[in-house]
C-alpha positions in Angstrom: 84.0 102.8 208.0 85.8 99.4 208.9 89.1 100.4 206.1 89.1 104.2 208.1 89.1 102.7 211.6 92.3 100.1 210.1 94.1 102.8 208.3 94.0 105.1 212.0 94.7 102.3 214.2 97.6 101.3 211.5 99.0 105.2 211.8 98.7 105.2 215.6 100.8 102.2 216.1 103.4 103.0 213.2 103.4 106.6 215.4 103.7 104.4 218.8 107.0 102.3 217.2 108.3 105.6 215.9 108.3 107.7 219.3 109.9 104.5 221.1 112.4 104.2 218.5 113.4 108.0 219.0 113.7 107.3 222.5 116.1 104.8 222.1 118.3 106.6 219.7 118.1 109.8 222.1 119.0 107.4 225.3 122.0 105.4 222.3 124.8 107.1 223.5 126.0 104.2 226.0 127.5 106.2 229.3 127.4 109.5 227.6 125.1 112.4 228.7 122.2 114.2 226.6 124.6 116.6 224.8 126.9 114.1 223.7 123.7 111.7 222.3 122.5 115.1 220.8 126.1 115.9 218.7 126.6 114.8 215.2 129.5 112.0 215.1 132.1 114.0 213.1 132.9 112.4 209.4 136.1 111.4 208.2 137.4 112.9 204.7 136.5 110.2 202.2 133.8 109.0 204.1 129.9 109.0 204.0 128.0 110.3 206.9 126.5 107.7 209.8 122.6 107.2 208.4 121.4 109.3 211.5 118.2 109.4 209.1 116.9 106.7 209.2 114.6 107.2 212.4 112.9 110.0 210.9 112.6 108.7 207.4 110.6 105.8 208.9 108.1 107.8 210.5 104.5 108.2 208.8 102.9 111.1 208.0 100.1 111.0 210.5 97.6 114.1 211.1 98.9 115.3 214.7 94.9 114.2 215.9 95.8 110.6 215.4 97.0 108.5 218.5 96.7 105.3 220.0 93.5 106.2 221.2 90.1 103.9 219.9 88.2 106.2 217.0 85.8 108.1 219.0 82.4 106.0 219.5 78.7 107.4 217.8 77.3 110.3 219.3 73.8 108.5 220.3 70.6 109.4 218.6 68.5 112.2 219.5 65.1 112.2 219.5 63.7 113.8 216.6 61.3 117.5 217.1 58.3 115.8 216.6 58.8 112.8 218.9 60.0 115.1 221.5 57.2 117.6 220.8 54.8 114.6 221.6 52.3 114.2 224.6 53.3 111.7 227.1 51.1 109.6 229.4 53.0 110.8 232.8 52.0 114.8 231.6 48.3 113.5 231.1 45.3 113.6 233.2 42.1 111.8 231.3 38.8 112.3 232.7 35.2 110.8 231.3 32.8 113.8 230.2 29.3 113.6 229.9 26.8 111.8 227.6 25.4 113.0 224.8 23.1 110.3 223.5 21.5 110.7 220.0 19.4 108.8 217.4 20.0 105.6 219.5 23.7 106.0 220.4 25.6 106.7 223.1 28.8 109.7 222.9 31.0 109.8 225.8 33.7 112.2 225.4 37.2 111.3 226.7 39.2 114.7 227.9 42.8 114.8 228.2 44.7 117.6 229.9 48.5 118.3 229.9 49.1 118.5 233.2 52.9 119.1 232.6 54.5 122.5 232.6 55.4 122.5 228.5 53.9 122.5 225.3 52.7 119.1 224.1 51.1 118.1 221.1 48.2 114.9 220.4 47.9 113.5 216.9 45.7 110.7 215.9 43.5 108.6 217.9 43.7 107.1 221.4 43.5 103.4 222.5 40.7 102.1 224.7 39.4 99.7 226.2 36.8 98.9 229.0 37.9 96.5 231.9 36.4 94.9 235.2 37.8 95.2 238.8 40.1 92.5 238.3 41.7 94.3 235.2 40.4 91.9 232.5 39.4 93.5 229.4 35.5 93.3 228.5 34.6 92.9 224.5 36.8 93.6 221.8 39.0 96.5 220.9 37.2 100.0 219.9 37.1 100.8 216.0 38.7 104.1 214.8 35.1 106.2 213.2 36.2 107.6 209.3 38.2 110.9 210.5 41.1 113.2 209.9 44.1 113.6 212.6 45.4 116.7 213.0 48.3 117.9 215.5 46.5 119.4 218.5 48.9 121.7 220.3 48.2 121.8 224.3 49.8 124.3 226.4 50.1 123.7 230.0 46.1 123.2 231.5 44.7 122.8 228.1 42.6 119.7 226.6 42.3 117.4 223.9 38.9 115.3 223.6 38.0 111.8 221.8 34.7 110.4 221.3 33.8 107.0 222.1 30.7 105.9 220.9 28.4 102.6 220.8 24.8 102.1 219.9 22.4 101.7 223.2 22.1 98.1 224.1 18.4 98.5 225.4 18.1 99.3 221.4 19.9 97.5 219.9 19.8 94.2 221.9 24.0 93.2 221.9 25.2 91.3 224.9 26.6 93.7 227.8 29.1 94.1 230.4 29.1 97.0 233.7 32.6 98.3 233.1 35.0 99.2 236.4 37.2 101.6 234.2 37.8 102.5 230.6 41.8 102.2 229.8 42.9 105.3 227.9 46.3 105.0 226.2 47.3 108.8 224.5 48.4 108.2 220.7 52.1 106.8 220.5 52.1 105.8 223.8 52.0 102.7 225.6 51.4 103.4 229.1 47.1 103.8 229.9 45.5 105.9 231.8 42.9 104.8 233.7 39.1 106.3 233.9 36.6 105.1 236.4 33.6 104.1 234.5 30.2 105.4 236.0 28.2 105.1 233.3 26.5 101.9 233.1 26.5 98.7 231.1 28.3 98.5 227.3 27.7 96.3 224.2 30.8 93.7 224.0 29.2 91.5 221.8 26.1 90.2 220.0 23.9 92.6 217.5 26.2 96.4 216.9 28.2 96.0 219.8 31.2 98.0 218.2 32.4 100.6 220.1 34.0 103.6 218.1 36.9 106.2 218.4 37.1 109.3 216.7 40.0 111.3 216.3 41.3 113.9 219.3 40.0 117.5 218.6 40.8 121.1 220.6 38.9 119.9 224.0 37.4 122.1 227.0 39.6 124.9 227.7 41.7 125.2 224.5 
């Protein structure tokens, strides 16, 4: 790329010096007008004609394109289908559904709707993580449960849904916390949302206090 760019820049200035020299042998002819400077000198018998030549013999063969313009810059990237295909948190709304406790654990399911007017899609599994009033995160990260992602496709108003699970703490005796909100981040995505967390205290450490994830699945209203 570097010898391409030279070789053009090297053309457009030989171009450049060979317009200005045209000009100057089309403005030569001292006091004379434009038809004089644009008549052939007449030659004497016996003698070789002026080298009016020259000029043009010195100009390069440049594709008419070139010109002492810079070489165009890199069109920028584009996002690729998929990215672009890809749920965002600003087109989500997250919502806490209910329990569904069962041999000793507790199953919340986490809902996300597409609350945007297009066609998103959710792959994978969402990050979470419960927090107090002040923001500060209570216990460690959520682990992702053995699971398969698959692309879920949501159309405007549809739902996704993610399980988050954790074994009862009255059962299993691990320290607890009373959570303000569970932080939801969608897959790929940065930005949380944020779910008010009504449903009492959760294991952040001591005896089985993981939490688990499990991978997004068609939700309510698909």
């Amino acid at each position: 790329m570097v010898n391409t760019y030279r070789s053009v820049h090297r053309a457009a200035l030989l171009a450049g010096a060979a317009a200005a020299l045209s000009l100057l042998t089309a403005c030569g002819g001292g006091s004379g007008g434009a038809g004089e400077a644009a008549t052939a000198p007449s030659t004497l018998p016996g003698t070789a004609a002026p080298a009016t030549s020259g000029v043009t013999s010195a100009t390069p063969s440049v594709p008419p394109s070139a010109g002492p313009t810079s070489p165009t810059p890199s069109s920028p990237p584009t996002a690729s289908p998929a990215a672009s295909a890809r749920c965002h948190t600003s087109e989500l709304e997250a919502v806490l559904g209910r329990n569904d406790p069962g041999a000793g654990q507790e199953n919340f399911p986490v809902i996300l709707t597409n609350t945007s007017s297009r066609t998103c899609t959710i792959h994978g599994y969402p990050g979470a993580a419960f927090v107090d009033a002040a923001g500060k995160q209570l216990g460690p990260d959520p682990q992702r449960s053995p699971g398969t992602p698959t692309t879920v496709r949501l159309a405007p108003g549809r739902s996704a849904w993610s399980g988050i699970t954790f074994a009862n703490p009255k059962i299993s005796g691990a320290r607890t916390a009373n959570p303000d909100a569970l932080l939801v981040t969608p897959p790929d995505e940065r930005e949380p949302l944020k779910v008010s967390w009504s449903a009492g205290e959760v294991p952040v450490s001591g005896n089985e206090s993981t939490v688990f994830l499990t991978v997004f699945d068609q939700g309510p209203g698909a």
